[in-house]
Structures are given as C-alpha cells and as structure tokens.
C-alpha distance (Angstrom), angle and dihedral (degrees) to the residues before:
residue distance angle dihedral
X1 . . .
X2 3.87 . .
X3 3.83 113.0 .
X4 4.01 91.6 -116.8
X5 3.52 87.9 64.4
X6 3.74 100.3 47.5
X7 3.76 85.2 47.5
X8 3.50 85.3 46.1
X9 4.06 94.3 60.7
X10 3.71 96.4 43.2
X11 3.70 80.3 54.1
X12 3.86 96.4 64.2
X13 2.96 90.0 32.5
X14 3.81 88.9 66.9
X15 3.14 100.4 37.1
X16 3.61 83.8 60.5
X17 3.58 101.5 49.0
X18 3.88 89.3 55.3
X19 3.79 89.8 51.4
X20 3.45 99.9 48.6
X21 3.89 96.7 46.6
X22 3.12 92.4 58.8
X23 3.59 97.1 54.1
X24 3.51 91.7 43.8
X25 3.98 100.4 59.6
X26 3.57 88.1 43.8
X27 4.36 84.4 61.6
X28 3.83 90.2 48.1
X29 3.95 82.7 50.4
X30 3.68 93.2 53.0
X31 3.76 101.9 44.4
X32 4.10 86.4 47.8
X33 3.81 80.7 54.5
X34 3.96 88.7 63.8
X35 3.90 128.4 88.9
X36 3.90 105.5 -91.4
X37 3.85 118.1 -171.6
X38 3.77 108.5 -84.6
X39 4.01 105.3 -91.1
X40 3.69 137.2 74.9
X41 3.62 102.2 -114.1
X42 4.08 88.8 81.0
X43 3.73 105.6 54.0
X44 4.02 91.7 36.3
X45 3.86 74.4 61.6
X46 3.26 103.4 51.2
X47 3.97 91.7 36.4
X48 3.45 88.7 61.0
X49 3.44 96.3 47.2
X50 3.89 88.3 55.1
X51 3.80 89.1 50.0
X52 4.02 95.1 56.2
X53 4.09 86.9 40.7
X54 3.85 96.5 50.8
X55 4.49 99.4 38.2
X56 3.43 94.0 88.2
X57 3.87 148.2 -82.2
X58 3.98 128.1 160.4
X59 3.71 94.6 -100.1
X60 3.90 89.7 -140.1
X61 4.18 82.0 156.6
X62 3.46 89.6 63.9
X63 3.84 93.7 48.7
X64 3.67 86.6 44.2
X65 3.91 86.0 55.0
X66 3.19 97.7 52.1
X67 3.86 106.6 37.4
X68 4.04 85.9 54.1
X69 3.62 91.6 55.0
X70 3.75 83.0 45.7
X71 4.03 85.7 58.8
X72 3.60 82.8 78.7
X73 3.55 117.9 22.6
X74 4.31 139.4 13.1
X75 4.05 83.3 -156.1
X76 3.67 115.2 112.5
X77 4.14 102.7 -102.4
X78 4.06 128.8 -146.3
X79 3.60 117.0 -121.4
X80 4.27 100.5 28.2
X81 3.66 96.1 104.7
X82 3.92 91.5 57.2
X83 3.89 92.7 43.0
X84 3.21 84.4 48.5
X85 3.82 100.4 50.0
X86 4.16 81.3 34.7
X87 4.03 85.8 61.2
X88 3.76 99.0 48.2
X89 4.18 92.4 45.1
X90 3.47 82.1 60.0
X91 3.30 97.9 48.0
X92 4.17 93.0 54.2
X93 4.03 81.3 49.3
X94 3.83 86.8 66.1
X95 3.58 97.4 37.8
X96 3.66 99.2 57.4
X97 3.63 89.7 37.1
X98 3.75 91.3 52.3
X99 3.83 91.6 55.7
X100 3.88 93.8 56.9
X101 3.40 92.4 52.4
X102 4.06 99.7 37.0
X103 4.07 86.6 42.1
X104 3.50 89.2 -127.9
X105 3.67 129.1 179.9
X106 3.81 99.1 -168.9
X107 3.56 141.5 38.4
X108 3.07 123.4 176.6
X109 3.76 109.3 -17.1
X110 3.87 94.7 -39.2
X111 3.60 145.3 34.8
X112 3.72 126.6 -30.1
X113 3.82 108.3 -116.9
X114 4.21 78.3 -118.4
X115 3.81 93.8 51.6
X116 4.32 91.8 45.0
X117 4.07 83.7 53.8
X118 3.78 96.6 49.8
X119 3.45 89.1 48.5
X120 3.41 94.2 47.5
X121 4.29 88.1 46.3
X122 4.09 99.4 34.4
X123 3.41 88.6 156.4
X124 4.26 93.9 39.3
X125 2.99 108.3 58.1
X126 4.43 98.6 158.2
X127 3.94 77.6 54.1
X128 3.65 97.9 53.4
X129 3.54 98.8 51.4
X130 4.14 93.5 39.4
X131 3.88 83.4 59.0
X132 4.13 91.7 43.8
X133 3.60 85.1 46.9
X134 3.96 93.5 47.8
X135 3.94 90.3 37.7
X136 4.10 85.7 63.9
X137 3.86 99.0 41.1
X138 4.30 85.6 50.7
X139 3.76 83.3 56.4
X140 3.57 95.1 46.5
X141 4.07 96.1 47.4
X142 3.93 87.2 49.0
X143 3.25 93.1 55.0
X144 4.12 91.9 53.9
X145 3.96 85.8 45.9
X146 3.76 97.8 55.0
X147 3.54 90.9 57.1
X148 3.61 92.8 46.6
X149 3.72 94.3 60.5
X150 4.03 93.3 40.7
X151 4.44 101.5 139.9
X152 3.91 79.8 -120.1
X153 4.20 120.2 111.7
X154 3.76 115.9 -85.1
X155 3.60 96.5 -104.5
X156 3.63 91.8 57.1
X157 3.81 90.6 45.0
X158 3.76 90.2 58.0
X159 3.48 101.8 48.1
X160 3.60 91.8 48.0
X161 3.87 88.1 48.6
X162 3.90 89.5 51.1
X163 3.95 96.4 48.9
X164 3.75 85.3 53.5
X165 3.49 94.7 45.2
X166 3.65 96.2 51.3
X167 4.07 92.1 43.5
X168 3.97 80.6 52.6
X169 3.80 91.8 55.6
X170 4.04 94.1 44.9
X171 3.18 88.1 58.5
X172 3.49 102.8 54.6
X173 3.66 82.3 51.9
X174 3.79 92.5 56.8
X175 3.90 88.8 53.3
X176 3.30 92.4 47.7
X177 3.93 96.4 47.2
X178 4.27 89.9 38.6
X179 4.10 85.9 63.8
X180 4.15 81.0 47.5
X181 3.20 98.3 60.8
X182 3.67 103.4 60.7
X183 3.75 94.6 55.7
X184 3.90 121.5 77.8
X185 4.07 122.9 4.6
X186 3.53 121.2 4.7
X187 4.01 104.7 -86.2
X188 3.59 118.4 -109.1
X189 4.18 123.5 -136.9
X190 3.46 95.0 -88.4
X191 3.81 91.8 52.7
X192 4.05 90.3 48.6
X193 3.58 88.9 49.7
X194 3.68 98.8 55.5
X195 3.57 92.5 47.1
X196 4.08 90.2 61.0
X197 3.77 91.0 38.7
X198 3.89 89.4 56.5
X199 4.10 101.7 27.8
X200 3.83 92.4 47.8
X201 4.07 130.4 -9.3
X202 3.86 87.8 60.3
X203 3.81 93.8 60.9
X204 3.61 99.0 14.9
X205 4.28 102.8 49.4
X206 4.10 102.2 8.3
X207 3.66 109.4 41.9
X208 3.97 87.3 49.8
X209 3.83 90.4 51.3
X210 3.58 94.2 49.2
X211 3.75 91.0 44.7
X212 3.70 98.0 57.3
X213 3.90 93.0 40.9
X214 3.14 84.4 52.7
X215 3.62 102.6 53.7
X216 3.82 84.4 45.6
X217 3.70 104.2 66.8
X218 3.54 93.8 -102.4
X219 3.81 133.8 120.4
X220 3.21 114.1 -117.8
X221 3.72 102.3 179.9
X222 4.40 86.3 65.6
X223 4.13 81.2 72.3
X224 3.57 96.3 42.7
X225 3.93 98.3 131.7
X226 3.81 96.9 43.2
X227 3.44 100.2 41.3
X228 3.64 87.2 52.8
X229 3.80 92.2 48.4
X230 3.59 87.1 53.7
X231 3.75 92.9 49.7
X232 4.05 97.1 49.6
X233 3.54 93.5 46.4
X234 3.45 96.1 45.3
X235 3.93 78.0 49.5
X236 3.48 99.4 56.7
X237 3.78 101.4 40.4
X238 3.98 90.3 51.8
X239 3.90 92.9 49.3
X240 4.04 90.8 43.0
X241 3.67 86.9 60.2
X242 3.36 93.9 49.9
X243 3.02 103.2 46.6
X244 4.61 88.2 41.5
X245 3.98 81.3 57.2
X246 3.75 101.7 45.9
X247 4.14 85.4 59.6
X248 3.96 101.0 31.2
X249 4.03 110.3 23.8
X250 3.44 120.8 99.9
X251 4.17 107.3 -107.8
X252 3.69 96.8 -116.9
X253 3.94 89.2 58.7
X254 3.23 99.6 54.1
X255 4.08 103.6 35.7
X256 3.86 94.9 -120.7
X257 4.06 141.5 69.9
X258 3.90 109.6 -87.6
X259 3.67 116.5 -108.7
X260 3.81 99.7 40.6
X261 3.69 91.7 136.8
X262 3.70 99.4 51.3
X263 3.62 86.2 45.9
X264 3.89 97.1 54.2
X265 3.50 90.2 42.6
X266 3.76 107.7 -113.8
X267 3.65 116.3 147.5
X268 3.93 96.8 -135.4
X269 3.48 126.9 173.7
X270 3.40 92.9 -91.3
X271 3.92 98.1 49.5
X272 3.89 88.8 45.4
X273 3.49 95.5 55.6
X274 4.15 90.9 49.2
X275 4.04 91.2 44.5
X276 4.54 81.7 45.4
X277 3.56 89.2 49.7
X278 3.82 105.6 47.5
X279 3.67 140.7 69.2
X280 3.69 136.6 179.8
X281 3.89 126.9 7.9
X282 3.71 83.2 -16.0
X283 4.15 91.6 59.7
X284 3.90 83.9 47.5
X285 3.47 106.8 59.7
X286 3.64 91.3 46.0
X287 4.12 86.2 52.3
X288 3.96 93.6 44.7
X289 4.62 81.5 51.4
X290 3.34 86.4 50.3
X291 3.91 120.0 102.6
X292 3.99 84.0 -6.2
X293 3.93 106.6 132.7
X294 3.66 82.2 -174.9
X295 3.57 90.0 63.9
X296 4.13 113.5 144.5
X297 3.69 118.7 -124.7
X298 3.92 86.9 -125.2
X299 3.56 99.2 52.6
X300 4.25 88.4 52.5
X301 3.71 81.4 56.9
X302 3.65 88.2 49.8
X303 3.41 92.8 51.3
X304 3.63 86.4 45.6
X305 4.03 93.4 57.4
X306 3.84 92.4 49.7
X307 4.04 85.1 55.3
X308 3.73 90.8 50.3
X309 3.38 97.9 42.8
X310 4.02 87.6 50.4
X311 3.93 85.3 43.1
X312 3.79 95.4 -121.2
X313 3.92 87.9 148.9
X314 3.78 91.7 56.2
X315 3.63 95.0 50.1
X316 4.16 96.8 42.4
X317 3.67 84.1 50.6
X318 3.87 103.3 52.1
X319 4.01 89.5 37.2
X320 4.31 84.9 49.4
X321 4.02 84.6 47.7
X322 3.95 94.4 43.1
X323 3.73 90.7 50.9
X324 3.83 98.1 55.9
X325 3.35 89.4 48.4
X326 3.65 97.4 63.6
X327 3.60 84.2 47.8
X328 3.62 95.4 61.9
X329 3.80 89.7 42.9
X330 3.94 83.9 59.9
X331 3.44 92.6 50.3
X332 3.72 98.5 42.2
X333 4.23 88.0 60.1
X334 3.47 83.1 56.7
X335 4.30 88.2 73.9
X336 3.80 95.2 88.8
X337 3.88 100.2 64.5
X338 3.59 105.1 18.1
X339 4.38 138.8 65.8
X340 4.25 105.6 -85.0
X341 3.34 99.5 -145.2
X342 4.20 90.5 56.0
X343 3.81 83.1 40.3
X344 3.94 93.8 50.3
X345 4.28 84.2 59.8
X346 3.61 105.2 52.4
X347 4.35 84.0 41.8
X348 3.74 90.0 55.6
X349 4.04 101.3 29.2
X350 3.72 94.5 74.4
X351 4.25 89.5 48.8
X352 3.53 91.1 42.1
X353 3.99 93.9 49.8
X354 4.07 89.6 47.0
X355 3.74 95.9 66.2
X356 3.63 92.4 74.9
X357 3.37 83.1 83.6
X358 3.50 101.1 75.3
C-alpha cells in the first residue's frame, strides 16, 4: 500500500469523524430538548450517555457506512445520518456495558459511566450499577428508535432496524462467549476467532456494510457470504492488533500500561500464543501474571522477553498481515458490480489498519 493511500484513508476517515460529531451532539441536544419525567436521575442518564458517545473513538463505522453506500452511489442517500447515529448508540451500549463487566475505571480518558455512578452512590453500590446498567440499555433502545424514525419508507426502516437489531444480539453473544473463553482449556484459533467475529466484526464491519447498502438501493443479503468474509476478517485482523499492541507496544502509543490483558485475565491472542509457545518454569511465570491485577510492570516485560525470544511477535504480526490481505482480496472481487473508487477503500482499509502493528 503506497503511503498516499494510507494517508489517503486516515483522511476520510477524518473528515468523517468531524462530520459525524457534529451531528451527533446536535442529537444529544435534541433529545435533552424533550420532556423527561420530572427528576434528575433521567437526564444525568442520558448526559452521561452523551459524554461516553461524544469522548472520542475513530468512527471507522461511520466511514464504513458511508463508503458502502458509496459502493453504489456518490448521490447524497436518505436514512445514513440515522444509521449512522443508530451505529454509534450502539456502540456507547457496549462501552458502558463493557465497563461493568471488565470493572473498569476508565474509558477513554475519563470515568467509566460505572465508575461516575459509584462515585456518585459510595455508599449504594446495587444502585450504582442498576443505573450503569440502565444508562447502557437507554443507549441501546435509542439507537433502535433513531432508525425507526429515519425520513426513509417503512420497509427500509425495518430492515435497517432488523440488521441493527441482530448486530445488537451478536454482540451480546460475543460478550457472553469473550467471558467463556477464559474459563476451562486454553482456547484454540477457531475459538479466538469466533469470539472477534461475534464481540466485534459483526457490529463493527457487517452491520455498517449492510446499513449503507441498504440505504443505497442495493441488496445486501445477494452478498451475504462475502460481505461477511470481509467483516470477520476485518474482525480478526483489528482485534489481533490489539491485542499484539496491548503485550508489545510501548505504553505511550497505545494510551494504556502494557500487559493489561494478561493482568485481567483474558486469554487474547496474544497471551494464547505466549501460554502455546512455552513450557516449564517459563509457562509458569506467565500463568502466575496471568489474572494478577497486581501484576509488576517488569514482570509484563518479562513475559514480554519470553514471547520474543519464542518469536510470538513475528508470528502475530505476519498472521495480522496475512489476514488483511485476504480482506482486500475480498474486497478487490467486489470491482465487477460495484463503484472502484468505494471499492479501492474497503481493499486498502484493512492493509492500512494492519500496520499499527509494527
């Protein structure tokens, strides 16, 4: 992939980001407008839902969005700007979710929408997670009822509301087969896999591409097998990297201290492949790190030399580098039926997203 190009992706993707948060406070502003039942448990609700949705994130399932309805069309398209607002709702579901279950303090640069409530109830804390639990499924609902009120026909409306729904569901399933996967025998490739295709390329790379087809007049469900190639490799090679630069990236890149998987005690890709690789006293120090919150910087950097040394990094790099490769080659096929220049993204977005493993 030339340089131009990459620079060319993180340029859309930009532009899209800058868009799309835009639109999206103006939502939060619109909803606040609305009668809520007289209280202040409500709109501290919804204002912390606002806060999680607007902190950050890439918004690569807005791009995704938009480039698939771009597949088939450069003519503006009814019913994006909900998906799109639909897609991101969702997203805050799983965030806040995901910090109940993961016990986490921080997301994103700030408080978890659990950790602001247990501040806010120190002394309740059933209450505070019944309102971080509430605080998620309000997210979740709104992002059903944008869709529903999209200015697009009713049939359209529906079937957008029942990808969503469905991409909802998965990823319950994901979350549900992520905790899985760290109880009984160390999960083989086929059981990692799954977990990513549920917990994230389902929502994250599918539900987008539907979406925007969608929207676009076309039929989505004619590609089904493809598209959902795409979507799982995408999946995998986006979750691999994480999960390569949680153990091997310097902390600074990456926003957090290194190790925070082996220390929560999720058997990642990364982790896996160390445990797969070693034997002996070697094996057990990475065992006695594992699910250890009190883990020591210096023994994660042990842990880190022993995966070195067994050339675990080379391996997750070339399998993250093989995988977005078969992406593109998905997307290339896609040339005789669909617009090249939205084509030419999703071939190179998958290439251009691997190199952060580096």
């Amino acid at each position: 992939m030339t340089a131009e190009f990459g620079a060319g992706v993180h340029e859309r993707l930009a532009g899209y980001r800058e868009r799309f948060d835009a639109r999206f406070a103006d939502y939060f502003d619109t909803i606040a407008r609305q009668r809520l039942p007289r209280g202040s448990f409500a709109p501290e609700a919804l204002e912390l839902v606002r806060d999680m949705s607007l902190r950050g994130g890439k918004r690569l399932r807005v791009a995704l969005l938009y480039e698939a309805a771009r597949l088939v069309t450069v003519d503006a398209v009814a019913g994006l700007e909900e998906a799109a607002l639909s897609i991101e709702l969702l997203q805050t579901h799983g965030l806040i979710h995901d910090d109940i279950v993961d016990d986490s303090p921080v997301r994103r640069g700030a408080a978890s929408v659990y950790y602001a409530y247990r501040e806010r109830f120190a002394d309740r804390p059933q209450t505070a997670l019944g309102l971080a639990v509430l605080a998620g499924d309000l997210a979740a609902f709104l992002s059903v009822r944008v869709l529903l009120t999209a200015p697009v026909p009713r049939d359209l409306r529906q079937a957008m509301a029942a990808v969503q729904a469905t991409a909802g569901a998965d990823t319950v399933v994901g979350q549900i087969l992520d905790l899985e996967r760290d109880f009984g025998p160390l999960p083989d490739r086929a059981t990692l896999d799954l977990v990513s295709e549920y917990k994230s390329a389902r929502y994250s790379v599918l539900a987008p591409l539907q979406l925007g087809l969608l929207a676009a007049g076309a039929d989505p469900a004619a590609h089904e097998k493809e598209l959902a190639r795409y979507a799982t490799l995408v999946g995998i090679s986006g979750q691999m990297c994480d999960d390569y630069l949680d153990l091997f990236a310097d902390a600074d890149a990456v926003g957090r201290p290194a190790g925070s998987d082996l220390r929560a005690g999720r058997r990642s890709y990364a982790v896996c492949a160390v445990l797969a690789a070693t034997t002996g006293r070697e094996r057990e120090l990475v065992e006695s790190a594992l699910a250890d919150p009190n883990c020591r910087a210096e023994t994660v950097e042990h842990v880190r030399d022993i995966a070195v040394r067994h050339g675990v990094d080379t391996r997750m790099r070339a399998e993250i580098r093989r995988s977005a490769e078969e992406a593109a080659s998905v997307a290339a096929g896609w040339r005789r039926r669909w617009r090249e220049e939205a084509v030419g993204f999703f071939e190179q977005l998958p290439l251009w997203a691997a190199q952060r493993a580096r």
